[in-house]
VMD Tcl script that draws the C-alpha trace (Angstrom):
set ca {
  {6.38 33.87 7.59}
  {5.19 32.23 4.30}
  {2.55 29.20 5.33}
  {2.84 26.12 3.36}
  {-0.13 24.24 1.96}
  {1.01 22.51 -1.22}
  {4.34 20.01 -1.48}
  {6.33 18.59 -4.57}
  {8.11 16.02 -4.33}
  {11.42 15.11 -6.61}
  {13.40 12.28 -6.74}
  {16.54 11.51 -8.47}
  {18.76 9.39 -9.38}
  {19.56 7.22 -12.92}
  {18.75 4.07 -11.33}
  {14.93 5.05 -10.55}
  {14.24 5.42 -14.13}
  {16.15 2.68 -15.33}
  {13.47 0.44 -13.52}
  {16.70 -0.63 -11.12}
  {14.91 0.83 -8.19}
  {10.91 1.39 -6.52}
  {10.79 4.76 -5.87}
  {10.04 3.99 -2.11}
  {11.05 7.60 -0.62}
  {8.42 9.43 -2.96}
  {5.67 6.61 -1.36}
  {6.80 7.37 2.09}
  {7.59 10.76 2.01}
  {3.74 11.69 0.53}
  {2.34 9.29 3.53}
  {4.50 11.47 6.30}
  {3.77 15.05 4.56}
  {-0.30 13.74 4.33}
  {0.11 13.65 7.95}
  {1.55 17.02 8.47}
  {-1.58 18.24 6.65}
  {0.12 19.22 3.54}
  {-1.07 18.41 -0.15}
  {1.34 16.60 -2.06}
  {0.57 17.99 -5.72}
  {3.62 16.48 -7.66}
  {6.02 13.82 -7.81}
  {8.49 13.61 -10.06}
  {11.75 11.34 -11.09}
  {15.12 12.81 -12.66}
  {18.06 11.35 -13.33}
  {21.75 12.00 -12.40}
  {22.02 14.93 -14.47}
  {21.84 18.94 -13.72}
  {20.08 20.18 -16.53}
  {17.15 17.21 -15.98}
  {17.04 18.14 -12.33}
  {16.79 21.84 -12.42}
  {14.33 21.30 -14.60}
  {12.57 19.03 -12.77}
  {12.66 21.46 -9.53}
  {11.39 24.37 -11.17}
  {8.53 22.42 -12.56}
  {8.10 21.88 -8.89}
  {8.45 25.26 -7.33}
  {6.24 26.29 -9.58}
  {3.45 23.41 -8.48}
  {4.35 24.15 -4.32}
  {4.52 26.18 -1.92}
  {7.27 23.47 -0.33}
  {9.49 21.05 -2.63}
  {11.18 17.97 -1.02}
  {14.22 16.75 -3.15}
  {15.74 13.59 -2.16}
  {19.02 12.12 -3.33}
  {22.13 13.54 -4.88}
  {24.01 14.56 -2.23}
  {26.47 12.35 -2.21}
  {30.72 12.67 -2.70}
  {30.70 11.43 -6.29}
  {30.90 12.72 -9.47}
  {26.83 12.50 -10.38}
  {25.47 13.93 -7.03}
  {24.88 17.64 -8.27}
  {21.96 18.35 -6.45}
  {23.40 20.54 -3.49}
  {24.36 23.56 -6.60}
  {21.68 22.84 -8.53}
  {18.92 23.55 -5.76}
  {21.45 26.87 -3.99}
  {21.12 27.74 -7.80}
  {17.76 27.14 -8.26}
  {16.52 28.63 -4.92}
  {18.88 31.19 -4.44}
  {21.64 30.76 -2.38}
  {25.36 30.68 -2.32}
  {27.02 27.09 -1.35}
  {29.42 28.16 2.19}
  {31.25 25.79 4.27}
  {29.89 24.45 7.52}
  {32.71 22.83 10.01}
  {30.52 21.24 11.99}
  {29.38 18.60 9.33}
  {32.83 18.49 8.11}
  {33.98 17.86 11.83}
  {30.73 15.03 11.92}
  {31.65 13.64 8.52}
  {35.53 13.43 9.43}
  {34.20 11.59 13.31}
  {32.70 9.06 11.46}
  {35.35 8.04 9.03}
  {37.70 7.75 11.95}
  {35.62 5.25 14.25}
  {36.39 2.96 10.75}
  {39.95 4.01 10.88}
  {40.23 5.27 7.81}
  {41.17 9.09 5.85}
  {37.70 11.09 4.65}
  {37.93 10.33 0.53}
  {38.56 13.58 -1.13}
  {34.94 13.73 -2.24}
  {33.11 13.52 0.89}
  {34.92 17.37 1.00}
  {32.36 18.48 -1.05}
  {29.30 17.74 1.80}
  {30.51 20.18 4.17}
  {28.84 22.77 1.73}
  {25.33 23.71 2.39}
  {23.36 26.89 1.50}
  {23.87 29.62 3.02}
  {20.77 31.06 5.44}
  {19.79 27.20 5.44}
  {18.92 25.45 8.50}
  {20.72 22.25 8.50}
  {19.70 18.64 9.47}
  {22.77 17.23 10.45}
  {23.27 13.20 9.64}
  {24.20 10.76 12.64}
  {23.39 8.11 9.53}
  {25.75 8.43 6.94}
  {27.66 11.80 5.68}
  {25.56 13.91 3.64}
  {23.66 16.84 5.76}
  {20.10 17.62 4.79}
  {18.98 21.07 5.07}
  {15.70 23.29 4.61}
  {15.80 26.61 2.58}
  {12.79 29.06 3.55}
  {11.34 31.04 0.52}
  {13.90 33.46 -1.08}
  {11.59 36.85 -0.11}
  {12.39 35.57 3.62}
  {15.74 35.60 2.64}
  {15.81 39.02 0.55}
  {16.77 36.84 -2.21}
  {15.31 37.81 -5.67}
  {16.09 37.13 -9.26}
  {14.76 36.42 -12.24}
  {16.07 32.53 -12.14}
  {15.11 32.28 -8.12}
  {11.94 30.63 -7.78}
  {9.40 31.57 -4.97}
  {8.78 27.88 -2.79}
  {11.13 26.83 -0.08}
  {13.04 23.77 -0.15}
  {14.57 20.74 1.93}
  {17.06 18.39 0.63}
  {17.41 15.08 1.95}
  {19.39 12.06 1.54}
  {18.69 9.38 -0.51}
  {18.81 6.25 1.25}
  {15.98 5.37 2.88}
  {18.11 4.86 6.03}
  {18.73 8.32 6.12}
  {15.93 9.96 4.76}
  {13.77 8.53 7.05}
  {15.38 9.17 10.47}
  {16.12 12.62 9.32}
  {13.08 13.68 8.09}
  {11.43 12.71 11.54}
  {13.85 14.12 13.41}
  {13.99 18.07 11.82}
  {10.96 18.31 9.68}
  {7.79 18.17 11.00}
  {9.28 21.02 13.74}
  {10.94 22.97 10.82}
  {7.44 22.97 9.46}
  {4.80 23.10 12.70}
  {4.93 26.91 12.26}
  {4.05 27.15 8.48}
  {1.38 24.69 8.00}
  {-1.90 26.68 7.00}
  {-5.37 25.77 7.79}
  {-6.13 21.95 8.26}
  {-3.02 20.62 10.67}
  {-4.50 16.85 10.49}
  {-5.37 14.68 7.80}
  {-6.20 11.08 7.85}
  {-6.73 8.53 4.98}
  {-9.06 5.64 5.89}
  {-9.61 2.73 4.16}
  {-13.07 0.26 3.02}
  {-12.06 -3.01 1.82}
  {-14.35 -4.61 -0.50}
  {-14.06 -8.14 -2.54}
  {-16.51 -9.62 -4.66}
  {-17.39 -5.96 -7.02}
  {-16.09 -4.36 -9.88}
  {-14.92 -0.93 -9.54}
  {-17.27 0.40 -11.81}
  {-20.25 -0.99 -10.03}
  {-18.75 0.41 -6.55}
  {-18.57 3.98 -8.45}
  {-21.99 3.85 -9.45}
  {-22.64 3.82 -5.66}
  {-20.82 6.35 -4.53}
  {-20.38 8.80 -7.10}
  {-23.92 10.76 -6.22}
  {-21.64 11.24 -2.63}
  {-18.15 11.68 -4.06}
  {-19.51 14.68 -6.02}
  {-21.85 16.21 -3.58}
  {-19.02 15.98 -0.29}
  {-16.28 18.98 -0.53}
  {-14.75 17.82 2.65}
  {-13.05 14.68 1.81}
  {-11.10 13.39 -1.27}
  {-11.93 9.57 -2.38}
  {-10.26 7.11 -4.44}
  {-11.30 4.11 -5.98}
  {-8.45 1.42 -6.23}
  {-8.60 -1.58 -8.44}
  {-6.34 -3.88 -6.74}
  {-5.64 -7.88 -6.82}
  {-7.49 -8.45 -3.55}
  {-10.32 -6.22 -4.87}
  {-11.31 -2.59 -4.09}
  {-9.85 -0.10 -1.83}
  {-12.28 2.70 -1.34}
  {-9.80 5.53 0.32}
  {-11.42 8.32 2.39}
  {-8.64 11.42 2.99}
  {-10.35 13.78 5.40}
  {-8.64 17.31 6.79}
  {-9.97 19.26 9.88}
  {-7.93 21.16 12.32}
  {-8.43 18.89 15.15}
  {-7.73 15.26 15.93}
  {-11.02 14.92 17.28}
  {-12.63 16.83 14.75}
  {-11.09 14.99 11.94}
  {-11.80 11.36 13.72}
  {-15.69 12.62 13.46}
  {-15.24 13.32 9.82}
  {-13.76 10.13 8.82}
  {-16.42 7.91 11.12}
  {-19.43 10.06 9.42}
  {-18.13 9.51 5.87}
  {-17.51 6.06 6.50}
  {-21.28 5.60 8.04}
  {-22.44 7.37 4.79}
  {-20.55 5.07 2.71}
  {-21.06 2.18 3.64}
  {-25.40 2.60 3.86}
  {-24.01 3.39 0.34}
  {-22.95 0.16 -0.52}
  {-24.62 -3.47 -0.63}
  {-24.92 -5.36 2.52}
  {-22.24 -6.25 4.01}
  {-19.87 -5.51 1.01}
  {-17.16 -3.90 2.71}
  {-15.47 -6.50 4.39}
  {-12.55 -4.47 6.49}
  {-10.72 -1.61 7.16}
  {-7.00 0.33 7.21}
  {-4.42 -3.10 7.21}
  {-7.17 -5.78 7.76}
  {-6.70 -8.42 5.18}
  {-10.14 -10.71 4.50}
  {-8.37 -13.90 5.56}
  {-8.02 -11.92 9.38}
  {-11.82 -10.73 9.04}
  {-12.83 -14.49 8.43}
  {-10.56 -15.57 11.52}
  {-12.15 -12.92 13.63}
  {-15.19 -14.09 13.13}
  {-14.86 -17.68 13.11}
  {-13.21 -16.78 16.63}
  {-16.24 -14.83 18.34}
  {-18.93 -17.60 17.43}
  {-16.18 -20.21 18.50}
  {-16.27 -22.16 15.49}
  {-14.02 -24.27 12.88}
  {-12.79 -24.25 9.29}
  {-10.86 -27.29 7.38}
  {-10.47 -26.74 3.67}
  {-10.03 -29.08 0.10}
  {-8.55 -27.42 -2.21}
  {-7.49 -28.64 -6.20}
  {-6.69 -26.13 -7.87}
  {-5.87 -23.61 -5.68}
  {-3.37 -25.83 -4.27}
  {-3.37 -24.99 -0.67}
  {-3.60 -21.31 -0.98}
  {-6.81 -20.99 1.22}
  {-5.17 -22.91 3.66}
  {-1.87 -20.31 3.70}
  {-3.92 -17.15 3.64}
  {-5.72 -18.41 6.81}
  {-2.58 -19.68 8.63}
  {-0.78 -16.19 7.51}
  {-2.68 -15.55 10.08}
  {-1.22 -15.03 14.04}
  {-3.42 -17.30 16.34}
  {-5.29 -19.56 13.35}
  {-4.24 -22.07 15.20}
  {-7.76 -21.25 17.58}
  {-10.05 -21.90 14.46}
  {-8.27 -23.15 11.90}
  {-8.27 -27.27 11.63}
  {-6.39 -28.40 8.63}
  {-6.31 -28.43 4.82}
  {-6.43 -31.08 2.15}
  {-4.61 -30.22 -1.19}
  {-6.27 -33.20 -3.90}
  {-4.93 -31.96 -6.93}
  {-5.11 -35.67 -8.59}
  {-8.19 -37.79 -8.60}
  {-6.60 -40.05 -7.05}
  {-6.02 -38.33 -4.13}
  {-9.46 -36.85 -4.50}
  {-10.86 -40.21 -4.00}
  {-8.79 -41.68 -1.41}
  {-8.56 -38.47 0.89}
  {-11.74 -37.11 0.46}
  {-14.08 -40.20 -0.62}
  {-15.44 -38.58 -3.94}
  {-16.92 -40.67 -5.76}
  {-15.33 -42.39 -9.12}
  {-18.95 -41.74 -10.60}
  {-19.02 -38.25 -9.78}
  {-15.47 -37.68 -11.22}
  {-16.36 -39.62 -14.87}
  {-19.51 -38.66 -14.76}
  {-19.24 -34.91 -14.47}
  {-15.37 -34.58 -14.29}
  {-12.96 -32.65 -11.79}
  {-14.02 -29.61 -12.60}
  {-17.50 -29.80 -11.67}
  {-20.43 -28.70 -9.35}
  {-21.10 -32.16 -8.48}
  {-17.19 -32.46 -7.38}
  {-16.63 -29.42 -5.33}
  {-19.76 -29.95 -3.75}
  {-18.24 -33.67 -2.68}
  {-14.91 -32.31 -1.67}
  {-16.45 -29.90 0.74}
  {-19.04 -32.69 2.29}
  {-16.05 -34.41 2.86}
  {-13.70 -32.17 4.37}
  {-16.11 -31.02 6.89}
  {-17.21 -34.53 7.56}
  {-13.60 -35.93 7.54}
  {-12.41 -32.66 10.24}
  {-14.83 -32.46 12.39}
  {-15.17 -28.62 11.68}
  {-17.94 -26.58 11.74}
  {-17.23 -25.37 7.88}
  {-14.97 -26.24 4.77}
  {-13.78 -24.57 1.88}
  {-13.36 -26.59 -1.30}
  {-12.30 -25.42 -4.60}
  {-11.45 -27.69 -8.34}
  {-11.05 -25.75 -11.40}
  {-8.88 -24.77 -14.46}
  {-6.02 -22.26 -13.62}
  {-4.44 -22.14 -16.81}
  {-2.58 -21.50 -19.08}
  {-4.03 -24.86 -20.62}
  {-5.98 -27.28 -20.11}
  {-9.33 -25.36 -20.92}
  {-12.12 -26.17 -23.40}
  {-15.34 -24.68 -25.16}
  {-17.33 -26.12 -21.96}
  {-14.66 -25.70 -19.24}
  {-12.88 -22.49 -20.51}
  {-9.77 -21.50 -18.51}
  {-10.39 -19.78 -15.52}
  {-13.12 -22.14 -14.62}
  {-13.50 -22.56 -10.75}
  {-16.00 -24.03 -8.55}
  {-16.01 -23.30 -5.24}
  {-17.97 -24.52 -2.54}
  {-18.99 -24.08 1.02}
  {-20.06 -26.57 3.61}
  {-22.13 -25.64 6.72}
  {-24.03 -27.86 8.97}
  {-26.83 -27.76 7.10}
  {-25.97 -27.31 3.13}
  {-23.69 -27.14 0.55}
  {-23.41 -24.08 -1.50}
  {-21.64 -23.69 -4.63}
  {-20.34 -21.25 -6.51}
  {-19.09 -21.21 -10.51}
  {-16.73 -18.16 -11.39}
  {-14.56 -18.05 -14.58}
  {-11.99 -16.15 -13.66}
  {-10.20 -13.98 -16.59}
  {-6.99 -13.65 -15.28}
  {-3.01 -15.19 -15.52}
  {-2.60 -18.46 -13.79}
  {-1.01 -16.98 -10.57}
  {-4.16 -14.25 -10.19}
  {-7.11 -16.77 -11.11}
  {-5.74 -19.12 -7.98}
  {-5.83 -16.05 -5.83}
  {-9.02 -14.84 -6.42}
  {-10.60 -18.79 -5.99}
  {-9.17 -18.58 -2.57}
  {-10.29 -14.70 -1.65}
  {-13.80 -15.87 -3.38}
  {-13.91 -18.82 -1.08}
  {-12.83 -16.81 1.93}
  {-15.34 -14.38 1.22}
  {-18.36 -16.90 0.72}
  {-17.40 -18.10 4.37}
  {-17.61 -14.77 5.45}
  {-20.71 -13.60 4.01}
  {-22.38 -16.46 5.40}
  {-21.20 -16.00 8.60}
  {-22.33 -12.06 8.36}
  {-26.19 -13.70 7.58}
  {-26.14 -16.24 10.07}
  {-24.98 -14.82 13.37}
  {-24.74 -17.31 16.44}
  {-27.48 -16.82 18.79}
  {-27.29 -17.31 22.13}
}
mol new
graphics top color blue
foreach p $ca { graphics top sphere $p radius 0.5 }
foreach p [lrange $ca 0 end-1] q [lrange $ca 1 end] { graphics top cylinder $p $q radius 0.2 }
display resetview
C-alpha cells in the first residue's frame, strides 16, 4: 500500500477565476490535510472546461503523491470532472444504485421527479471507494494509485485521487466524515503537524527577518513564514513529529527560541489572539481602566476594545472630538493650544489624553488627532500625520507616526499603535503587590 506524503490540490470552476468567487475550499482543505500530516505542494484553479482541467490534474499528479479535486460534479452541462479524472487516473465510469437510490430519496422528500441530469451522478469509478452525500446529490469518491489497481497506461498517471463536491456545505462534512480514515493507513512518517502563530505590531518585516533568519536557516525541523499583514506580522511556526506530545515540545522550544530572538516584548500574542484582547487581558489582571479621545481615528480604538467579550470589566468609555469644538467643550483643550499649535499637534494629543483620563476617572487613556487623508495634508503636516498619546498616572507620552497608507489603513494602524503603546507600558510597569 502506496504511503502518501505530498497533496495537490485543484479547484474548478469558471466563477473562481472570474474573481466571482474566494477560493475558500483550497484555504480549508490545505488547513485539514496540514493536520493529517500531509504537505500540500500545489494548488491550482481551472475553469469549467475538460481540456483546462485534465491539464490542470496531471500537472498535479505529477507534483503528489495524493490530488484533491473539488467541484464539477454536478448534473449540468459544465461539470466534466467525474470522466475527466476516471480518464485521467484510470478507470472506467460504472453505475452505482445506491447513490442513484440516495439521489432519487432526496428529490422525493421535495416531491418532485430527479431532473434528467442528476442521472449522470450515479456514475463513479470503478474500484473507487465512495463517499456517499447526505448533503446534496453528487457522491465523492477516493481512487487509490492505478498500480494498486493493475491499472497502467501511458496517459494513467501514478497519484491517487478523491473528488469532492464543491460547495463548501458538502465538501466539508464529507471530507470529515470519509477522509482522514480513507487516509490513516497511508500517511508516511510525521502523522501530526501543527502551525503556531507570533503576533507582532510595531516592526517591519524586514527588520523581524533580520532576527530570525540566522534560526530559520540553521532549524531543519520546522518551516517559518513571515506574513506582512494589516495588523502587522505573523511569524508562522509549522512543526511535524510523530507524536502529539512530541510535536507540542517542538512548537513550545521553537517558540522559546524565537522569541529570545526578538526585541522585548515584541510579540504581543499568539494563534487567534487579536492585540485589542491582549490589552484587555491585561488591563483585567492588574484591575485597572481605559477611557479613550479619539479625532481622527474616529472611535475606532474604542470599537476594537469593545469587539471585545467582557470589556465591559475594564473598559470605561470613549470620546470621538473630531471638531474643535467638541475638542474644547468635551475635553477642555485649550483654544491656545489649538491656534497655537493646531489639531494636529503634540501639544493637542497630549491635552486630549490629560483630559480623558481626568474627565473618566480611569486609570489610562488613549488619545489620537491627525491627518487621515486623502487631503487635507501639507509640507509640515503631510498626510498620514498622527499623534498619539498615552496617559498614565504619572505622565503623558506621545507618539508622532506618519503613516503611508490609504485613508481606511492609516486610521487602523493609529488605533493598533495606540493599543500597542498601552500595552507595552503595561508589559514595563507590572503592578506590584
Amino acid at each position: 500500500m502506496k504511503q502518501f506524503k505530498t497533496v495537490a490540490i485543484v479547484s474548478t470552476g469558471t466563477e473562481i477565476l472570474q474573481g466571482m468567487y474566494a477560493d475558500t475550499n483550497a484555504q480549508w482543505l490545505a488547513q485539514r490535510l496540514c493536520g493529517l500530516g500531509l504537505r500540500v505542494v500545489a494548488e491550482t484553479a481551472a475553469p469549467d472546461d475538460a481540456a483546462c482541467v485534465e491539464s490542470a490534474l496531471r500537472f498535479a499528479a505529477r507534483r503528489a503523491d495524493l490530488v484533491i479535486c473539488s467541484g464539477g460534479l454536478g448534473p449540468t452541462g459544465d461539470d466534466v470532472n467525474c470522466e475527466i479524472l476516471s480518464r485521467v487516473f484510470g478507470a472506467k465510469l460504472v453505475y452505482d444504485n445506491h447513490v442513484h437510490d440516495m439521489i432519487v430519496e432526496r428529490f422525493s422528500r421535495r416531491g418532485v421527479e430527479v431532473p434528467t441530469g442528476n442521472d449522470k451522478q450515479s456514475y463513479v469509478p470503478e474500484g473507487a471507494s465512495v463517499f456517499y452525500n447526505d448533503w446534496g446529490t453528487a457522491p465523492g469518491w477516493f481512487l487509490s494509485p492505478a498500480d494498486e489497481r493493475g491499472v497502467s497506461g501511458d496517459d494513467v498517471v501514478a497519484a491517487a485521487a478523491i473528488a469532492l463536491p464543491g460547495p463548501p456545505k458538502e465538501l466539508k462534512p464529507m471530507f470529515d466524515r470519509y477522509v482522514p480514515e480513507i487516509l490513516a493507513e497511508r500517511l508516511s512518517g510525521d502523522l501530526f503537524v501543527r502551525t503556531h502563530t507570533l503576533h507582532i505590531y510595531g516592526y517591519p518585516e524586514s527588520e523581524i527577518g533580520t532576527y530570525v533568519s540566522q534560526m530559520f536557516r540553521a532549524r531543519s525541523d520546522v518551516d517559518f513564514t513571515i506574513l506582512a499583514r494589516p495588523m502587522g506580522i505573523d511569524l508562522r511556526i509549522t512543526g511535524h513529529a510523530a507524536t502529539v506530545e512530541a510535536l507540542d515540545a517542538l512548537i513550545d522550544e521553537v517558540e522559546r527560541e524565537t522569541v529570545s530572538l526578538l526585541p522585548r516584548n515584541a510579540v504581543y500574542g499568539t494563534d487567534n489572539v487579536s492585540l485589542a484582547e491582549v490589552v484587555g487581558d491585561l488591563l483585567k489582571s492588574r484591575g485597572e481602566w481605559v477611557s479613550t479621545a479619539e479625532s481622527c481615528t474616529g472611535g475606532l480604538i474604542s470599537k476594537f476594545l469593545t469587539d471585545v467579550p467582557g470589556s465591559s470589566s475594564w473598559f470605561e468609555c470613549g470620546y470621538v472630538t473630531y471638531a474643535n469644538s467638541a475638542k474644547m467643550l468635551m475635553l477642555d483643550v485649550s483654544a491656545d493650544t489649538l491656534s497655537t499649535y493646531g489639531a494636529v499637534s503634540e501639544e493637542t494629543a497630549r491635552e486630549m489624553a490629560a483630559s480623558a483620563r481626568r474627565l473618566s476617572g480611569t486609570d489610562y487613556a488613549l488619545a489620537t488627532t491627525g491627518i487621515a487623508g486623502p487631503g487635507g495634508g501639507s509640507d509640515t503636516k503631510p498626510v498620514g500625520l498622527v499623534y498619539i498619546a498615552l496617559a498614565t498616572s504619572t505622565e503623558v507620552i506621545v507618539k508622532k507616526q506618519v503613516f503611508l497608507f490609504d485613508r481606511e489603513l492609516n486610521r487602523v494602524h493609529a488605533a493598533l499603535t495606540a493599543l500597542n503603546m498601552l500595552r507595552g507600558y503595561m508589559m514595563e510597569h507590572p503592578v506590584h503587590s
